[in-house]
Structures are given as structure tokens and as C-alpha cells.
GUNU-963048 format. One record per residue (C-alpha): residue number from 1; y, x, z. Coordinates in steps of 0.1 Angstrom, whole numbers. Example, Ala and Ser with C-alpha at 12.3 -4.5 7.8 and 13.67 -1.06 7.14 Angstrom:
# GUNU-963048
ATOM    k      Y      X      Z
ATOM    1    -45    123     78
ATOM    2    -11    137     71
***
This chain:
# GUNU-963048
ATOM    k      Y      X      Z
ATOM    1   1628    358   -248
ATOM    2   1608    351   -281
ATOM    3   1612    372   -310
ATOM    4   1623    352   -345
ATOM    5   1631    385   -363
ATOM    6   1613    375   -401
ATOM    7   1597    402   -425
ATOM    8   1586    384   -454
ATOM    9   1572    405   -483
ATOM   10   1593    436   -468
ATOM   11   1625    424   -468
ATOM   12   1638    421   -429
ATOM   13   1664    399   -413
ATOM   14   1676    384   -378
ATOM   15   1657    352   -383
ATOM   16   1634    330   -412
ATOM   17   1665    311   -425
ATOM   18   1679    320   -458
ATOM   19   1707    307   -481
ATOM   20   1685    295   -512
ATOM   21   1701    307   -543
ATOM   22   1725    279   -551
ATOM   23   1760    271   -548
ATOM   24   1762    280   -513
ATOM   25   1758    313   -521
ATOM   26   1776    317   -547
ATOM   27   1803    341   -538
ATOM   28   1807    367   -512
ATOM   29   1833    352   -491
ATOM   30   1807    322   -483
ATOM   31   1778    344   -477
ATOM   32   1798    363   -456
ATOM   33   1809    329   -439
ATOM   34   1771    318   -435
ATOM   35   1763    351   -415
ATOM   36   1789    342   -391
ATOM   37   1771    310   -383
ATOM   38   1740    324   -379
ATOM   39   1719    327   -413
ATOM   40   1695    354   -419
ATOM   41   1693    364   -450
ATOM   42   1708    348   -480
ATOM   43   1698    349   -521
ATOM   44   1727    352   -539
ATOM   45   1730    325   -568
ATOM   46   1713    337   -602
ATOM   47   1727    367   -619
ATOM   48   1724    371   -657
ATOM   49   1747    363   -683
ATOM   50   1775    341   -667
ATOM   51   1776    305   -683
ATOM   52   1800    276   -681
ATOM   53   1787    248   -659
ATOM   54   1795    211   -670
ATOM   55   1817    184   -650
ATOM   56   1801    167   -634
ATOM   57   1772    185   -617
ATOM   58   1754    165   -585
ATOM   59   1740    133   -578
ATOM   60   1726    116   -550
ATOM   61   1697     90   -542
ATOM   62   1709     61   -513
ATOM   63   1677     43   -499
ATOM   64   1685     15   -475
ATOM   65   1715     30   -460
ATOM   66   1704     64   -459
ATOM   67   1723     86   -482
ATOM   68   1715    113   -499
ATOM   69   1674    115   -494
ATOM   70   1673    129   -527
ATOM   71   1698    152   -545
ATOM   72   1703    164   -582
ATOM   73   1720    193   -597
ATOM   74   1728    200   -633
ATOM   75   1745    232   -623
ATOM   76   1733    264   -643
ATOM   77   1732    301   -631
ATOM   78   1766    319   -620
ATOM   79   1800    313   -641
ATOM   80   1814    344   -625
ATOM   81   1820    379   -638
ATOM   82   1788    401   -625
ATOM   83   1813    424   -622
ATOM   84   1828    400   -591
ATOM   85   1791    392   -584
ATOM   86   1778    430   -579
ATOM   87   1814    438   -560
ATOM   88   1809    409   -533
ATOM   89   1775    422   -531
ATOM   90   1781    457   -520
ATOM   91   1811    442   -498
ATOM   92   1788    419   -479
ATOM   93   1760    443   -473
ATOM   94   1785    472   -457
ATOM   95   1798    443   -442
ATOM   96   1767    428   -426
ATOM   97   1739    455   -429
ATOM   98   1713    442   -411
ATOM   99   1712    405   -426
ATOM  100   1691    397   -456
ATOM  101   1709    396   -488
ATOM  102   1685    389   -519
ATOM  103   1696    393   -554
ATOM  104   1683    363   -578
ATOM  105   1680    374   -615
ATOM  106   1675    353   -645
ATOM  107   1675    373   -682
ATOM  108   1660    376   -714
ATOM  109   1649    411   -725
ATOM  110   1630    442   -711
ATOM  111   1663    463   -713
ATOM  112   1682    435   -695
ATOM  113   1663    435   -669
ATOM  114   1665    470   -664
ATOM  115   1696    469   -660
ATOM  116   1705    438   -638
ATOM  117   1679    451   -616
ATOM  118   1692    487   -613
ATOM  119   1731    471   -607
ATOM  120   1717    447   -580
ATOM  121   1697    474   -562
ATOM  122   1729    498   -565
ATOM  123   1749    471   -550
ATOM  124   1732    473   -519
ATOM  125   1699    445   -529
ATOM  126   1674    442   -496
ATOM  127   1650    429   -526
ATOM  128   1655    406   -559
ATOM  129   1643    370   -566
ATOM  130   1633    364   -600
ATOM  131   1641    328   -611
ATOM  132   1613    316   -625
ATOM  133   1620    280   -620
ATOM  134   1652    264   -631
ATOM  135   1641    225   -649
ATOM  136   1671    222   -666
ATOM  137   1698    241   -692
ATOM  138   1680    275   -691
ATOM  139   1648    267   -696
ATOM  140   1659    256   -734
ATOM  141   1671    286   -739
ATOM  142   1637    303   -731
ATOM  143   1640    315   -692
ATOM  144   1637    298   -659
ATOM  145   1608    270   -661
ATOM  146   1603    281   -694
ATOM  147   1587    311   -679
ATOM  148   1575    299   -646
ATOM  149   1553    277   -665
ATOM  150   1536    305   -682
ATOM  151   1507    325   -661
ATOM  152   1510    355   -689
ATOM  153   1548    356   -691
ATOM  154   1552    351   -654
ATOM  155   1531    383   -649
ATOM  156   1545    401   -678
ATOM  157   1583    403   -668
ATOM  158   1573    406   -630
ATOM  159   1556    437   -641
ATOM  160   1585    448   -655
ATOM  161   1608    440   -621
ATOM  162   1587    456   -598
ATOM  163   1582    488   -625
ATOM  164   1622    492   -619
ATOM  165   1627    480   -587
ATOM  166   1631    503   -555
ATOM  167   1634    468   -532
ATOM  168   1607    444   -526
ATOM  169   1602    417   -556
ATOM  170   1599    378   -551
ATOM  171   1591    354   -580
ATOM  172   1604    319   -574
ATOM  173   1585    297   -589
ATOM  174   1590    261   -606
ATOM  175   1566    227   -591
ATOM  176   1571    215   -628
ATOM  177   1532    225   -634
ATOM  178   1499    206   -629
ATOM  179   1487    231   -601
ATOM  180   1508    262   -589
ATOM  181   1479    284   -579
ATOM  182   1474    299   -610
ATOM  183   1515    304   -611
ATOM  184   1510    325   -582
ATOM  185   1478    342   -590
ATOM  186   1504    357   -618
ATOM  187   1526    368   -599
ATOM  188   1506    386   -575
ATOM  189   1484    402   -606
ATOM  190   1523    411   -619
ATOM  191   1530    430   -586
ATOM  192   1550    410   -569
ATOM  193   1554    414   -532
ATOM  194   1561    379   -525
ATOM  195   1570    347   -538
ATOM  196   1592    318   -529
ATOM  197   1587    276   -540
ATOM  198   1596    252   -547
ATOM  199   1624    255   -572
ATOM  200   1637    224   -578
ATOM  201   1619    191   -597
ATOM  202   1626    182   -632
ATOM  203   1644    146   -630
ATOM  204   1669    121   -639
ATOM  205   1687    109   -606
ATOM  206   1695     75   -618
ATOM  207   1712     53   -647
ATOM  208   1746     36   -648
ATOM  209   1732     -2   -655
ATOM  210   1767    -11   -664
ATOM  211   1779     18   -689
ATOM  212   1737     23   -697
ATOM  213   1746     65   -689
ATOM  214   1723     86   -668
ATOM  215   1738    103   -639
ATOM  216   1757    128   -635
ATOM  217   1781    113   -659
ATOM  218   1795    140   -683
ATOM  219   1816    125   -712
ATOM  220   1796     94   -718
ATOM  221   1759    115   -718
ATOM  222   1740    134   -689
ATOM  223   1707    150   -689
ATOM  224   1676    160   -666
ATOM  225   1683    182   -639
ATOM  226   1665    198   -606
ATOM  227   1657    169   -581
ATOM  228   1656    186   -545
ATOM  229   1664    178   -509
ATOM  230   1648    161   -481
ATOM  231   1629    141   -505
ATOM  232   1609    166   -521
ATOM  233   1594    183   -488
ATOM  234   1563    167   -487
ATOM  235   1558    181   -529
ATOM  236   1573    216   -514
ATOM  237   1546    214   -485
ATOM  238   1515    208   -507
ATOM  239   1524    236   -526
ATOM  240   1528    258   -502
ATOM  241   1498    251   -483
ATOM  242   1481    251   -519
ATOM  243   1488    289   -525
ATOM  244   1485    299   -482
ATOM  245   1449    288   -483
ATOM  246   1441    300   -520
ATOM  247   1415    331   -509
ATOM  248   1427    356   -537
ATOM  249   1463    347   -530
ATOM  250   1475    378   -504
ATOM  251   1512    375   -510
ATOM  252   1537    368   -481
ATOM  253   1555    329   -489
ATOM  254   1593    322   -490
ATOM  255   1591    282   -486
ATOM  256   1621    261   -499
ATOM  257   1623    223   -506
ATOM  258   1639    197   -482
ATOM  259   1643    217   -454
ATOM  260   1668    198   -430
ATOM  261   1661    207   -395
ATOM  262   1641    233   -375
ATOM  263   1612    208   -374
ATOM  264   1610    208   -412
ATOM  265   1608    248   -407
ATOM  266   1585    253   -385
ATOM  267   1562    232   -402
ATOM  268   1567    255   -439
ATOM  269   1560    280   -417
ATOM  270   1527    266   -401
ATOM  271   1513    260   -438
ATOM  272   1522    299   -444
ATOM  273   1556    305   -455
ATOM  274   1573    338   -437
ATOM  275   1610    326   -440
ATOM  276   1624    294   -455
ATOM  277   1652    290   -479
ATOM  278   1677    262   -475
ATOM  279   1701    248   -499
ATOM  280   1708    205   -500
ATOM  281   1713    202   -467
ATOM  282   1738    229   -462
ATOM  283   1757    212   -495
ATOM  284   1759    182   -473
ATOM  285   1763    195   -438
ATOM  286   1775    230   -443
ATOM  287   1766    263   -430
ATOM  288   1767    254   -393
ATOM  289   1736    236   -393
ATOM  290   1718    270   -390
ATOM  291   1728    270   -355
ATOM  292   1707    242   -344
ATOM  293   1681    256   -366
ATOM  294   1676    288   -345
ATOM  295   1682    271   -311
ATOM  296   1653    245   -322
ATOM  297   1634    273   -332
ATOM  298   1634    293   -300
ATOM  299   1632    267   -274
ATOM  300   1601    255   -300
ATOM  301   1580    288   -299
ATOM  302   1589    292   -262
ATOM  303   1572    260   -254
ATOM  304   1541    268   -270
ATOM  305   1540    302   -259
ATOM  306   1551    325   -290
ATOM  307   1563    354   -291
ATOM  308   1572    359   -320
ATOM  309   1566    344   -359
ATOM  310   1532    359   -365
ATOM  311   1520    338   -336
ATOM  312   1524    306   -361
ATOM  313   1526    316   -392
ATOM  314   1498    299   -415
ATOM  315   1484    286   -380
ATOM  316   1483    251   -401
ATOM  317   1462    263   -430
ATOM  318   1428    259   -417
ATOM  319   1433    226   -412
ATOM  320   1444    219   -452
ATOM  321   1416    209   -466
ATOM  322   1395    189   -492
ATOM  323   1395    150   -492
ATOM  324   1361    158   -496
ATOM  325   1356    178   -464
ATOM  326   1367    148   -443
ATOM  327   1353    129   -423
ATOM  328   1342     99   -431
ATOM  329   1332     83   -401
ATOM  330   1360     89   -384
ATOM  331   1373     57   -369
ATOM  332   1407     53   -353
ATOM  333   1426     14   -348
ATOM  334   1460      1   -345
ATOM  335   1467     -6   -309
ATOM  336   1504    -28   -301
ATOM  337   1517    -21   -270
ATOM  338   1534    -59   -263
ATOM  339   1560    -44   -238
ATOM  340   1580    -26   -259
ATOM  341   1570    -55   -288
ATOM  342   1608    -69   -303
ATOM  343   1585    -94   -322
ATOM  344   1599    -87   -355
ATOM  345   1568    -95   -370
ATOM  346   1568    -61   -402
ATOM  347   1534    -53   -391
ATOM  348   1522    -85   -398
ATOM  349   1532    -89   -435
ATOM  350   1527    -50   -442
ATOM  351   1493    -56   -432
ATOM  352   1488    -86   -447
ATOM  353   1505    -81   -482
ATOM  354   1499    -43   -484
ATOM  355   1471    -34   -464
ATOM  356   1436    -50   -443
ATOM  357   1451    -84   -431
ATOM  358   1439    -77   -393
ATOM  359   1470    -87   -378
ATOM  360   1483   -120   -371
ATOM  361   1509   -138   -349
ATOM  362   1499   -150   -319
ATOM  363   1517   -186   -308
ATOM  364   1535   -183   -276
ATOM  365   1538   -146   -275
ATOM  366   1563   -122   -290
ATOM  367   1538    -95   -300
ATOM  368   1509   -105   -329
ATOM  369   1474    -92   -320
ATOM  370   1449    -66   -340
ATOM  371   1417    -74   -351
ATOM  372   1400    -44   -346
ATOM  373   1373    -55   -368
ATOM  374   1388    -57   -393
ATOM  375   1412    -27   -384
ATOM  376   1403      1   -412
ATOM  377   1435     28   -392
ATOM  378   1455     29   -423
ATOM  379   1485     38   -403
ATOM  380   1510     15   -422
ATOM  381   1517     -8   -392
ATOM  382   1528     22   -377
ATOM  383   1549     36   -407
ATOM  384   1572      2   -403
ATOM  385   1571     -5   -370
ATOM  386   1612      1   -360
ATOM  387   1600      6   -322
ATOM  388   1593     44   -312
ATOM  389   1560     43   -298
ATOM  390   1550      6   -301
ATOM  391   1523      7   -322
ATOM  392   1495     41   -315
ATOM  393   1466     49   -336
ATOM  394   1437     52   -312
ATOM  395   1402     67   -320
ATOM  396   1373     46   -317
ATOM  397   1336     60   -306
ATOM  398   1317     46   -324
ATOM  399   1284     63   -321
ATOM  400   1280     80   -356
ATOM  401   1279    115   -359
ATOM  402   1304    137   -388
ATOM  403   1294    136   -418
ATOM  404   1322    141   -448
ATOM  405   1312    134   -491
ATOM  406   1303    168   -496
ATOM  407   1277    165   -471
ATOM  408   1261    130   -489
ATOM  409   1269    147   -522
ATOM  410   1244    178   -510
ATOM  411   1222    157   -490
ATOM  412   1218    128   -520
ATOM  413   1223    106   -490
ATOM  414   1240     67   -488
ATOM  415   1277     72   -491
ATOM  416   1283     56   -456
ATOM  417   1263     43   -428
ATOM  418   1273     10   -418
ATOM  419   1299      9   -387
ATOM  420   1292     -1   -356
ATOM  421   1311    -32   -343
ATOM  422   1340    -25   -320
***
């Protein structure tokens, strides 16, 4: 039996997966619905102020029958009473006292953070997520990204959290910035004792070309909102893997963005994150996808002999690195195995029109052929190739020794030898 118990900055739960603070959690009947199924932990949708949310809210981005790859949400913080917020709270946590339940706040003022901090904690708070990110509505009004985006504010008013706060402290912060190290640099000079990213992406989701509106449509108008789901994981990843190999960062990593599948876990996890955070996909598939997610999870860390999280965690990170640092003579080539060829032929114009024009049709047979000389391993044949396993990337010897830019740049030597011929 493997161990997927998660402690990330200090707050505990049965497993890594979280409710991200969104509209699935948004009440304390759902939450309560989402531990049935299997969740972890779950942060409660952003407390301050209650708002009122526009109609319509979501939108969705269809690419060649796949629906939904991206996802955008114009929705603001809770619309609820905090008195109904802070009730549900306490309700869930007798309820379920050994499950996660994270309190995400969003206010202006020293005092009202005070405050909202003290209610959440006596509600029965495991530990508070400071919303630091939102794109879109708050952020005009001087909170969410508005702060996130500020090193000196960011550190400021998580100062002021973990000053009041009896529970551990995570600052969620926003990708809207050039380069999120510094972001989390802040919050771990603040105090915090962990942080969790991405929040979502500032965007527009598309525009009606008959009525010339933007999407979602709200009376004739719309505006930007937070772009997330499965399309944004490889943004989410960087980022994460940014701040996990950063040498003064020491803070313990809640990763969120695109997360559909225990696959897409594990590998936040591998780049450093101690628990992930899931939203879109539970908006399209509901709560029960958690339940794959842990099996996935177990058999996963089983096969590769873990025993628990730690094993893994980060295990990635050494292997982010530098363009810089690679390897430049490094030489791998496409290789077509003409068995499981269809001969649809998308290798051949990708190469040709977007890549090194080394492959060509070969009269008589179904499958085209690689020139290998001319073969640079760009991987694209690969990428469109509809045929699991068809086309491999193989490495070539070919007789020269590593060497990587940083090495020429110290050396003052050529940029690159010559390759040998295949």
C-alpha cells in the first residue's frame, strides 16, 4: 500500500487533490458533496465583500472537434452572505474533520483583513489562501492581480495575514507577470508558508463575428476574464518549475492550471508542487473525476516503487534547465515504422511546409521515407502523426562529445562542430 496522504505548507489532508477556489466550491453542501467522492482538501471560493456576478459568466474554446480546451470565467468573488459562507464552513469541517478545507480571502484594508481572517480561522480554517490573482472585475477595484502583480504589496498584506493568522498562509498568485519568481520571492520574504499558481490568464475567449460582441455576451458588451483549463497547463507548468528550482525559493507549491487527469498531477507534482488544485475540469465533468484521479495515482507510485509523495515530489526539477545548458550535439532522427503506416501522408507536408523537408513519398509504397540527413529531430512528424507509435525519435551516435552554449560561450570556441554524416 503506498501512502498519498499530502502536507503542503502544513496544512494535511487524505490526498494532493483540492477543489481550487471556484464555483465548485462555492457552498458547503458541494464541498461536502466533493468529500464524498474522494477530494482532499478543498478552498473555499473567495471571501470578502460579497458582489453580484453578471449573466453570462463562462465561455469555451472548440478546436477541431475537441470542446472545451480552453475555458473563461468572468465570474467574481462570492455573491453569498459570509454569514452563510462562515456557517457552511464550521458545518463542513465538524462534518469532515480530517479533510482539507482552505479559506480564500480577497479584501482591501489592514482591519479587514483582521477580521476575515480571524472569522475564517474561528470557523474551523485548516489554513487561508490569499487571492492574489484574479485578471478580471477585482483587480479594477484595486485587489486580486492588482496586488499579485506588485512584489512590495504582495509581501506587505501577506505580512499582515500570517501576523493574524493561527493556520498556515498560502498566497495565490496571478501568471499575468513577465516572470513569477520575484512574485514568489515576496511572498516567502512576507511569511508566507506556501503558495499556490497559477490563477487564471487574463483573456478574451472569442468574438461574435456576426453581432461584432466579445464573449461571454452580457447585454450587447463583455469584457476580459481568467482563461484557464487544459489549455493553460503547459503556462501553469513553467511556472511552477520556475519557482521549484529558484535556489532562494524554500516555500512548499500548491500547483493549479489545466489539471484534467492524474497524469497531469503527477507531473505538477514532479516539477515541485505538494498538492494540486482543480477547478475546469470538475465544471465540465463534476466531482467524480477525483476518483480516477486517486486510483491513477496509486497504481502510478506503486509501479515505480513510491511510497509515499516525498518519493516524487520535485524529482523533475533537476532536469528544468537552461536552453543554454543543452546539449547541442545531441542528435536524435525520425524513424517510420511502415507497418503500422495508414499512408496518410501529414508527415510529409508538416515537414515539408513547416519544418526540414526530409520526408518524401515513396511511389509504390504506403509509407514515405526519412532522410536522415537532412533529419534535424524536430519532433513535428511525430506531433501529427494520427498512429500511436508510428513514427519514434531515435538518437543518433554520432561521435561528438557534450558540449552545450554556455560551454562555447566560456571556452570562446566555434558555436558547433560540424556533424558527422549518418
Amino acid at each position: 500500500m503506498v501512502d498519498i496522504s499530502a502536507n503542503c505548507g502544513g496544512i494535511r489532508s487524505p490526498n494532493p487533490f483540492w477543489l481550487a477556489s471556484a464555483p465548485p466550491a462555492n457552498s458547503g453542501g458541494q464541498i461536502q458533496r466533493a468529500f464524498d467522492h474522494g477530494w482532499g482538501g478543498a478552498v473555499w471560493k473567495t471571501l470578502g465583500q460579497p458582489i453580484q456576478n453578471v449573466s453570462s459568466r463562462f465561455g469555451g474554446v472548440d478546436y477541431r472537434g475537441l470542446k472545451n480546451i480552453g475555458f473563461n470565467n468572468i465570474e467574481l468573488i462570492t455573491d453569498r452572505p459570509l454569514e452563510s459562507n462562515f456557517r457552511e464552513i464550521y458545518e463542513t469541517k465538524l462534518k469532515y474533520p480530517k479533510h482539507a478545507i482552505i479559506v480564500s480571502l480577497m479584501v482591501e484594508t489592514r482591519a479587514e483583513w483582521q477580521d476575515m481572517i480571524k472569522r475564517a480561522i474561528d470557523a474551523g480554517a485548516d489554513g487561508l489562501e490569499l487571492n492574489f490573482g484574479c485578471p478580471h472585475g477585482m483587480c479594477e477595484r484595486g485587489m486580486g492581480s492588482a496586488v499579485g502583480q506588485e512584489p512590495k504589496v504582495n509581501a506587505e498584506i501577506t505580512s499582515w495575514a500570517v501576523e493574524y493568522s493561527t493556520v498556515p498562509v498560502l498566497v495565490k498568485l496571478t501568471p499575468n507577470v513577465a516572470n513569477i519568481v520575484p512574485h514568489g520571492l515576496a511572498a516567502q520574504k512576507g511569511g508566507a508558508h506556501g503558495v499556490s499558481l497559477i490563477n487564471t490568464i487574463k483573456s478574451i475567449i472569442g468574438v461574435d463575428i456576426d453581432t461584432f460582441v466579445p464573449q461571454p455576451l452580457v447585454d450587447g458588451r463583455s469584457t476580459n476574464g481568467g482563461y484557464c483549463g487544459a489549455a493553460v497547463r503547459p503556462i501553469a507548468l513553467h511556472m511552477v518549475g520556475a519557482l521549484a528550482r529558484e535556489p532562494e525559493f524554500r516555500l512548499p507549491i500548491s500547483g493549479i492550471g489545466g489539471i484534467t487527469n492524474w497524469r497531469d498531477a503527477v507531473e505538477f507534482m514532479l516539477l515541485g508542487s505538494s498538492s494540486v488544485q482543480v477547478c475546469t475540469e470538475v465544471m465540465l465533468r463534476g466531482y467524480r473525476i477525483v476518483e480516477d484521479m486517486i486510483e491513477g495515482l496509486t497504481d502510478y507510485m506503486a509501479s515505480k516503487g513510491f511510497d509515499k509523495l516525498d518519493d516524487f515530489i520535485g524529482k523533475a526539477v533537476p532536469n528544468f534547465t537552461e536552453w543554454g545548458e543543452l546539449d547541442l550535439n545531441f542528435e536524435s532522427v525520425a524513424k517510420i515504422d511502415a507497418d503500422k503506416c495508414i499512408g496518410c501522408h501529414l508527415c510529409v507536408v508538416a515537414c515539408d511546409d513547416g519544418a526540414h523537408q526530409c520526408i518524401h513519398p515513396v511511389a509504390g509504397a504506403r509509407a514515405p521515407a526519412v532522410d536522415e540527413s537532412e533529419c534535424v529531430g524536430c519532433n513535428l512528424c511525430q506531433i501529427v502523426c494520427p498512429v500511436p507509435g508510428c513514427i519514434s525519435m531515435e538518437k543518433v551516435d554520432n561521435g561528438f562529445a557534450r558540449t552545450s552554449w554556455n560551454d562555447h560561450v566560456a571556452q570562446g570556441k566555434p558555436l558547433r562542430p560540424k556533424k558527422a554524416a549518418h
